[in-house]
Structures are given as structure tokens and as C-alpha cells.
N, CA, C and O atoms as a GROMACS GRO file, in nm:
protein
  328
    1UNK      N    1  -0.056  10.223  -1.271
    1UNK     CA    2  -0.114  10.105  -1.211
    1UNK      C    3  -0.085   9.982  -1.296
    1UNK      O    4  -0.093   9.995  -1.418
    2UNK      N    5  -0.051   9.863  -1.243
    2UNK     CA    6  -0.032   9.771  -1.287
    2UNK      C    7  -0.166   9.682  -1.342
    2UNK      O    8  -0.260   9.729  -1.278
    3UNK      N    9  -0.190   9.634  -1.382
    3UNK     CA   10  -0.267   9.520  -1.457
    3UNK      C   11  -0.290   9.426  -1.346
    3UNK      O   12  -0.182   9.374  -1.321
    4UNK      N   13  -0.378   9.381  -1.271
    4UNK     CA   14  -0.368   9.259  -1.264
    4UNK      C   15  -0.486   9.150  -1.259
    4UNK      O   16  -0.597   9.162  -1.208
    5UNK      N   17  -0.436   9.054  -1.319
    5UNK     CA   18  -0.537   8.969  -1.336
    5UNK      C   19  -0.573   8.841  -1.234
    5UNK      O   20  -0.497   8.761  -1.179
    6UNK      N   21  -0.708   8.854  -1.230
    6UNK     CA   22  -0.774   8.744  -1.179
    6UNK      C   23  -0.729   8.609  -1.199
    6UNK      O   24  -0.809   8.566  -1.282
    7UNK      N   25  -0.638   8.508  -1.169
    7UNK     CA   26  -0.654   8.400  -1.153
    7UNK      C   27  -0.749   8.289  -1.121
    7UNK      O   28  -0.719   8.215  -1.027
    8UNK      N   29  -0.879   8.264  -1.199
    8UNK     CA   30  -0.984   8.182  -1.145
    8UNK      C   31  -0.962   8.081  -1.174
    8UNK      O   32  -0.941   8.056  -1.292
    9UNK      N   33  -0.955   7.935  -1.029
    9UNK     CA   34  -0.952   7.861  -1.022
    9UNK      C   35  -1.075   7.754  -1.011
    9UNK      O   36  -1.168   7.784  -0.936
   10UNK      N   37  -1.080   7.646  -1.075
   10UNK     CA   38  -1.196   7.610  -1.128
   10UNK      C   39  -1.172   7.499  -1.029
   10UNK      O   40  -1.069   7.432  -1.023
   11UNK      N   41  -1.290   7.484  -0.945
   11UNK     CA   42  -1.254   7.387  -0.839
   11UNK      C   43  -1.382   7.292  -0.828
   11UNK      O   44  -1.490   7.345  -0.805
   12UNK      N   45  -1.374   7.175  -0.843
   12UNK     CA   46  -1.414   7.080  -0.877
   12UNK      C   47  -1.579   7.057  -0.785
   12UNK      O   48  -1.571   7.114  -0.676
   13UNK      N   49  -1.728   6.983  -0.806
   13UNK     CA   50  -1.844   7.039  -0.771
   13UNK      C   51  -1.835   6.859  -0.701
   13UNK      O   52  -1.769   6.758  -0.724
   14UNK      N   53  -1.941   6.899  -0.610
   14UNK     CA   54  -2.001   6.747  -0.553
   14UNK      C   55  -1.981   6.642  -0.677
   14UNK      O   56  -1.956   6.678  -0.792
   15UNK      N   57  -1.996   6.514  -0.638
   15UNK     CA   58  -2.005   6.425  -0.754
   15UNK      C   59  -2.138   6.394  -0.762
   15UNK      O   60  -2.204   6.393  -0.658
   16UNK      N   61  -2.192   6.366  -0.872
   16UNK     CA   62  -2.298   6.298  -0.931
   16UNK      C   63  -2.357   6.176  -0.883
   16UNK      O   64  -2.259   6.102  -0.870
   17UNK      N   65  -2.483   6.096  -0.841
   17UNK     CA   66  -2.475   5.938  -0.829
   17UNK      C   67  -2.560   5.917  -0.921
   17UNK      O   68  -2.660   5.984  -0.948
   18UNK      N   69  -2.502   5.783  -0.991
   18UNK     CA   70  -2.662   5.743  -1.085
   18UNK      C   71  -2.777   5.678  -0.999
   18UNK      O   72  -2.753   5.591  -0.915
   19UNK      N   73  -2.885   5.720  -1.021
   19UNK     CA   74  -3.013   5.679  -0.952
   19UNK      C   75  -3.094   5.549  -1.015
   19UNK      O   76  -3.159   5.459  -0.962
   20UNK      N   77  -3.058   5.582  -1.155
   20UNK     CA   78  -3.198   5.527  -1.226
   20UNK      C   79  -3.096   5.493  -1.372
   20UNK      O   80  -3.015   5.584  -1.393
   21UNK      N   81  -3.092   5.388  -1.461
   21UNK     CA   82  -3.074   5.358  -1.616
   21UNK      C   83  -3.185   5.341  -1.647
   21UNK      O   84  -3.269   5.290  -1.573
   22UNK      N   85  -3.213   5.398  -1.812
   22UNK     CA   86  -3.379   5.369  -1.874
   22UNK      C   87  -3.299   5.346  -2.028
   22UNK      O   88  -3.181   5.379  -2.034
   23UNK      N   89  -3.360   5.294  -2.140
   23UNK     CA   90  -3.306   5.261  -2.243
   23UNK      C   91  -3.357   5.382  -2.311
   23UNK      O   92  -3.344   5.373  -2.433
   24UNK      N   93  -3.418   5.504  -2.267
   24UNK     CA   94  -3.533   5.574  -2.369
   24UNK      C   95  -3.487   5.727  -2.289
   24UNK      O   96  -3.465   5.718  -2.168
   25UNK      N   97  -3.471   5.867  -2.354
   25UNK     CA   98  -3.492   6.002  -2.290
   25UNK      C   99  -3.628   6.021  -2.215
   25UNK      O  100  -3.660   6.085  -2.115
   26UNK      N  101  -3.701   5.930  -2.315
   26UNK     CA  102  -3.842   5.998  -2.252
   26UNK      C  103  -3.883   5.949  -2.069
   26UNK      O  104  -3.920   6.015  -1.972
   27UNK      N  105  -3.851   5.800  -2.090
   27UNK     CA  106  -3.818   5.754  -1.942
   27UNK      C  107  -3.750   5.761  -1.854
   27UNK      O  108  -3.780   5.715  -1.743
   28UNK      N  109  -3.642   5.820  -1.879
   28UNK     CA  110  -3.566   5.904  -1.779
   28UNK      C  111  -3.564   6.042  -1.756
   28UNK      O  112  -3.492   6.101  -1.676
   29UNK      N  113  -3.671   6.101  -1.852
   29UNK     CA  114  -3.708   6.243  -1.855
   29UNK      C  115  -3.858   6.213  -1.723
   29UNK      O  116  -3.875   6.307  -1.646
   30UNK      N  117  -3.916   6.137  -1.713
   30UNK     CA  118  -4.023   6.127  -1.630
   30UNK      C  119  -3.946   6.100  -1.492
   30UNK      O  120  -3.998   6.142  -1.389
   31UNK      N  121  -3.848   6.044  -1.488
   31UNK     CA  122  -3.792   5.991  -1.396
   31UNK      C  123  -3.727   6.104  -1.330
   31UNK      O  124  -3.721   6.096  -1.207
   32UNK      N  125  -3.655   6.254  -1.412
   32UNK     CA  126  -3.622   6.324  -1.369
   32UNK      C  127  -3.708   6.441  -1.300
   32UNK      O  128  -3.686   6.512  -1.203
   33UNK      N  129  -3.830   6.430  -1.400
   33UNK     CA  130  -3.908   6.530  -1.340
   33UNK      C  131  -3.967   6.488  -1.174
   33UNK      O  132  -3.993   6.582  -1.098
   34UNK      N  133  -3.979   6.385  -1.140
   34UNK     CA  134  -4.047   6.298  -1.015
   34UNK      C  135  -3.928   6.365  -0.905
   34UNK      O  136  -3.968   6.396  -0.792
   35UNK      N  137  -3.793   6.384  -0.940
   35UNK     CA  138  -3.708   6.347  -0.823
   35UNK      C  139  -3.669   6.498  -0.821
   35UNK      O  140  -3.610   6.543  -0.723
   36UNK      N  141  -3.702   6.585  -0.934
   36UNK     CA  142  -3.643   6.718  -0.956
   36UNK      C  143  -3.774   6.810  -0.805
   36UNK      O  144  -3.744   6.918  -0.756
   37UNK      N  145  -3.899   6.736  -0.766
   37UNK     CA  146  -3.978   6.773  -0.667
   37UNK      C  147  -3.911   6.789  -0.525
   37UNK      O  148  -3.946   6.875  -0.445
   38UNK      N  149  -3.821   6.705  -0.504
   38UNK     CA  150  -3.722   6.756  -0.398
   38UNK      C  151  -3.654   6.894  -0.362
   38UNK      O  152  -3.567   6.948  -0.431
   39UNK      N  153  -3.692   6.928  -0.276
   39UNK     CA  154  -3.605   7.060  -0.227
   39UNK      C  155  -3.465   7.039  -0.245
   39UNK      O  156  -3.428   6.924  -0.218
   40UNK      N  157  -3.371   7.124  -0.285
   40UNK     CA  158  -3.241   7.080  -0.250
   40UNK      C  159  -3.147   7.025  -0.318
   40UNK      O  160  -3.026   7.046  -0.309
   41UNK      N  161  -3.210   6.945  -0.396
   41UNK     CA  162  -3.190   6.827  -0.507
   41UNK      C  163  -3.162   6.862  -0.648
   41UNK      O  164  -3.250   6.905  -0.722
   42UNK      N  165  -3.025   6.842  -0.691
   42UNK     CA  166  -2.998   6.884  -0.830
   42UNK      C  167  -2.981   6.747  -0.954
   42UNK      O  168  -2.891   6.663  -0.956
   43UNK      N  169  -3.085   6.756  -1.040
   43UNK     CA  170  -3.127   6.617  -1.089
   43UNK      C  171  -3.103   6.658  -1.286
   43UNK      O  172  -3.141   6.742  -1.368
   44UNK      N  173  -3.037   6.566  -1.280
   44UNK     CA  174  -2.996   6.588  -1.470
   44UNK      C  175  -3.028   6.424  -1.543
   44UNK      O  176  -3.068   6.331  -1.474
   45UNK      N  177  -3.001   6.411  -1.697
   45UNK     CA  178  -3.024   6.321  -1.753
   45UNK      C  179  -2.884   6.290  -1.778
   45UNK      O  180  -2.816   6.373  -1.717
   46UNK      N  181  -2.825   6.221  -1.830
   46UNK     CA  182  -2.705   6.235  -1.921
   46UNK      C  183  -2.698   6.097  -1.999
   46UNK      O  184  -2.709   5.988  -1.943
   47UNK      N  185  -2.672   6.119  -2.170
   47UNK     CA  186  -2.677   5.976  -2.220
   47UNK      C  187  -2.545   5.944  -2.217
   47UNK      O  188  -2.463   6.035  -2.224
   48UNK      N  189  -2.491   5.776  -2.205
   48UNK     CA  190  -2.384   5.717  -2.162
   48UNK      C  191  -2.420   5.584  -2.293
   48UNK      O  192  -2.513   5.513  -2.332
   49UNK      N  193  -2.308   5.608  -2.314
   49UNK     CA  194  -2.292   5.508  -2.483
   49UNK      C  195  -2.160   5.431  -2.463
   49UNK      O  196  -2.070   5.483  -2.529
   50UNK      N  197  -2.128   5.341  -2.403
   50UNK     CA  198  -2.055   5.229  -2.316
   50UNK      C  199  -1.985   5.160  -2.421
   50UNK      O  200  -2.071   5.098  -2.484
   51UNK      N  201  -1.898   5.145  -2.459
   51UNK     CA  202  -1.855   5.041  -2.609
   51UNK      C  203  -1.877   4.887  -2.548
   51UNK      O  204  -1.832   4.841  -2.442
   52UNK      N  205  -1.940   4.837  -2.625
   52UNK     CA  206  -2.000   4.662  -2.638
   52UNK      C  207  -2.119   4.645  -2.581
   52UNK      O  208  -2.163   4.531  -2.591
   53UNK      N  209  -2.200   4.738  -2.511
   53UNK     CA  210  -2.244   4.732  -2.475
   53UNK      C  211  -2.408   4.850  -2.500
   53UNK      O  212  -2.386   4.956  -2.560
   54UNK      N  213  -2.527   4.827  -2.462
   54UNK     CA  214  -2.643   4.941  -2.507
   54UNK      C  215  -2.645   5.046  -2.465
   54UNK      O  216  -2.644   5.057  -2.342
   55UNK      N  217  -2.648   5.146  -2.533
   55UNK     CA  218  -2.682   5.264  -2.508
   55UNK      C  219  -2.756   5.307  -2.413
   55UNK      O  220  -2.863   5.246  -2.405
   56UNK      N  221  -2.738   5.402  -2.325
   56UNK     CA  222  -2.896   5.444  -2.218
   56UNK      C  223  -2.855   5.565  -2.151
   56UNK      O  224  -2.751   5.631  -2.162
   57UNK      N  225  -2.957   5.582  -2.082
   57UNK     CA  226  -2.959   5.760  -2.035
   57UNK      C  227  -2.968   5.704  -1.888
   57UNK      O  228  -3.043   5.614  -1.849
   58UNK      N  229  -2.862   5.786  -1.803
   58UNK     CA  230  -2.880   5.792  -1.661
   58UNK      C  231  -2.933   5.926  -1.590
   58UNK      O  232  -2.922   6.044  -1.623
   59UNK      N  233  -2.970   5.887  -1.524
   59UNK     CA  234  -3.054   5.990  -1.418
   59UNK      C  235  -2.947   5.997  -1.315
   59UNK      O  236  -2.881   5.900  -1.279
   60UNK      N  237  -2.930   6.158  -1.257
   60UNK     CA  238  -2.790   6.100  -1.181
   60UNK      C  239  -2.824   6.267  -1.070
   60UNK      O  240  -2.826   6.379  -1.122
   61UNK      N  241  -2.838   6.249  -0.968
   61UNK     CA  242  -2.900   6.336  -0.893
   61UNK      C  243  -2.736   6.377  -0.771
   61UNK      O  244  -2.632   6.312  -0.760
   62UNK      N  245  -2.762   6.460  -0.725
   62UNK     CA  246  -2.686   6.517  -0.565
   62UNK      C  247  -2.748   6.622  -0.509
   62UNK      O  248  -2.848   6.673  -0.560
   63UNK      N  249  -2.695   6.664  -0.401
   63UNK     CA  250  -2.746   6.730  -0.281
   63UNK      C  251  -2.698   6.872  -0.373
   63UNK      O  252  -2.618   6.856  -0.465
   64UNK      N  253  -2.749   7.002  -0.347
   64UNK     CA  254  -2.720   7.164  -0.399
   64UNK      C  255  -2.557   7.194  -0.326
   64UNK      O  256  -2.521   7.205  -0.209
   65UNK      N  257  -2.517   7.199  -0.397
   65UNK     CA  258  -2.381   7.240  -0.348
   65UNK      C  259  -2.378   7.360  -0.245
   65UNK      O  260  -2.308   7.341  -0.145
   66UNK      N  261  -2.427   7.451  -0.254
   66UNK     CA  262  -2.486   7.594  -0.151
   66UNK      C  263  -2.542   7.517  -0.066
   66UNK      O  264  -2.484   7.509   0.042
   67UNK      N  265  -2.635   7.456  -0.079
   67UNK     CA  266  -2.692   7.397   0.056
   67UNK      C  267  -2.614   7.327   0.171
   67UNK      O  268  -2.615   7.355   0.291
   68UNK      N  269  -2.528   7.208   0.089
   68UNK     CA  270  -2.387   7.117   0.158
   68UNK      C  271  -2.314   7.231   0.178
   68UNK      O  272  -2.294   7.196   0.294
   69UNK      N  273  -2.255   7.336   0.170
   69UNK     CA  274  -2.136   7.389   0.182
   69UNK      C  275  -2.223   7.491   0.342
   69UNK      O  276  -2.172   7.511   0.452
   70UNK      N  277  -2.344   7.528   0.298
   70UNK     CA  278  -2.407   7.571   0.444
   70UNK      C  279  -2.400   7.479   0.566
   70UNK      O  280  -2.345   7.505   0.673
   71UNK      N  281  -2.467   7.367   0.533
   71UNK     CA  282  -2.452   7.265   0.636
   71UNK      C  283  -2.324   7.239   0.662
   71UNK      O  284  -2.316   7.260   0.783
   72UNK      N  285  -2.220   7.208   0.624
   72UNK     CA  286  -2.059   7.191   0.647
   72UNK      C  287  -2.058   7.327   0.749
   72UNK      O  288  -2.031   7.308   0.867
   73UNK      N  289  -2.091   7.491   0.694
   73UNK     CA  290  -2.045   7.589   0.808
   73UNK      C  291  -2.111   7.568   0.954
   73UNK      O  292  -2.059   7.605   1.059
   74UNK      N  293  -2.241   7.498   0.942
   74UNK     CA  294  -2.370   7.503   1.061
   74UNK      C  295  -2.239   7.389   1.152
   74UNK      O  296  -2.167   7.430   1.242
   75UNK      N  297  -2.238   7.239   1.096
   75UNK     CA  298  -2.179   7.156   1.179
   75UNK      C  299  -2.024   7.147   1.225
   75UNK      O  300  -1.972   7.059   1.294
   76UNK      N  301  -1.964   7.262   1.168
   76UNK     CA  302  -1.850   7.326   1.246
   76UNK      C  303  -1.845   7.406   1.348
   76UNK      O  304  -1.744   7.436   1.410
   77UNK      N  305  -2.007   7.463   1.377
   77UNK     CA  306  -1.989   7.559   1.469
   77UNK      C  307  -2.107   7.495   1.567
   77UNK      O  308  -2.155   7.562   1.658
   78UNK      N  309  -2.138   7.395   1.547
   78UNK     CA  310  -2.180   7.307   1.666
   78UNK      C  311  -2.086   7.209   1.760
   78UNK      O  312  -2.135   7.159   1.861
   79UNK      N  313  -1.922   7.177   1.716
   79UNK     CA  314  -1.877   7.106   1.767
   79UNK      C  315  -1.798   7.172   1.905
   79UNK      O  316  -1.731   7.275   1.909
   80UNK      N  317  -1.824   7.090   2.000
   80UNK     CA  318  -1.752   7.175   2.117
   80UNK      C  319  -1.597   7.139   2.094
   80UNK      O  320  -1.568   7.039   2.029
   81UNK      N  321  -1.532   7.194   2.130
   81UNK     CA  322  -1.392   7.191   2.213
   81UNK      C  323  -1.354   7.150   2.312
   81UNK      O  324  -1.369   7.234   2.402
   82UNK      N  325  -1.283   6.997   2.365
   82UNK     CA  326  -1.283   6.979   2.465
   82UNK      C  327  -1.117   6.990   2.545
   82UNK      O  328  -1.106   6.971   2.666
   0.00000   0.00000   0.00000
């Protein structure tokens, strides 16, 4: 038997939007917990250090990728054929 290997291709996830800038973790940690109450909703911090400019943490939320990729199968199989 031959060997063969898996080729896993790493294929790229929804994009991110920023919601919210706060100058502080702790205020964008409150900010995340508020929006993380959403069903569905995948909500992170991330700090962004900009050259010339201040430092700050964005809040940066999107829809569950499993969830969008369900809805994408549901509204393909609602469209008629004409």
C-alpha cells in the first residue's frame, strides 16, 4: 500500500468587522461580554498598535461560520427554477 497523504487546505473564515475602539482591555472586555449574549455571534478583542498613532483594543464580532454556511444551503434550496 502506498502512503498517502492528506493534503489540508486551509481555506480562509468569514471576515471580522470592528464594532467598537476603547483605549483600555477592560472596556472592551465589557463590551465583549454584552455582544458575546447573542446567539450566533462570534465576538473577540484584539489589540491594534497603529504606528503614529494610540494604541487600542477593537472589538470585532461576525455571524458563526456553521450557522452562514447552513443558511447559504437553506437559501439554495428555496430558489425556484424558472
Amino acid at each position: 500500500m502506498e502512503n498517502e497523504q492528506e493534503e489540508q487546505v486551509h481555506e480562509e473564515g468569514l471576515p471580522w468587522k470592528v464594532v467598537a475602539k476603547y483605549p483600555t482591555y477592560e472596556l472592551a472586555d465589557q463590551e465583549r461580554h454584552i455582544l458575546s449574549k447573542e446567539p450566533n455571534l462570534q465576538v473577540k478583542v484584539k489589540y491594534m498598535s497603529p504606528s503614529k498613532k494610540k494604541d487600542y483594543f477593537a472589538v470585532k464580532t461576525r455571524v458563526d461560520p456553521e450557522v452562514q454556511l447552513a443558511e447559504r444551503k437553506t437559501n439554495k434550496k428555496k430558489k425556484r427554477k424558472s
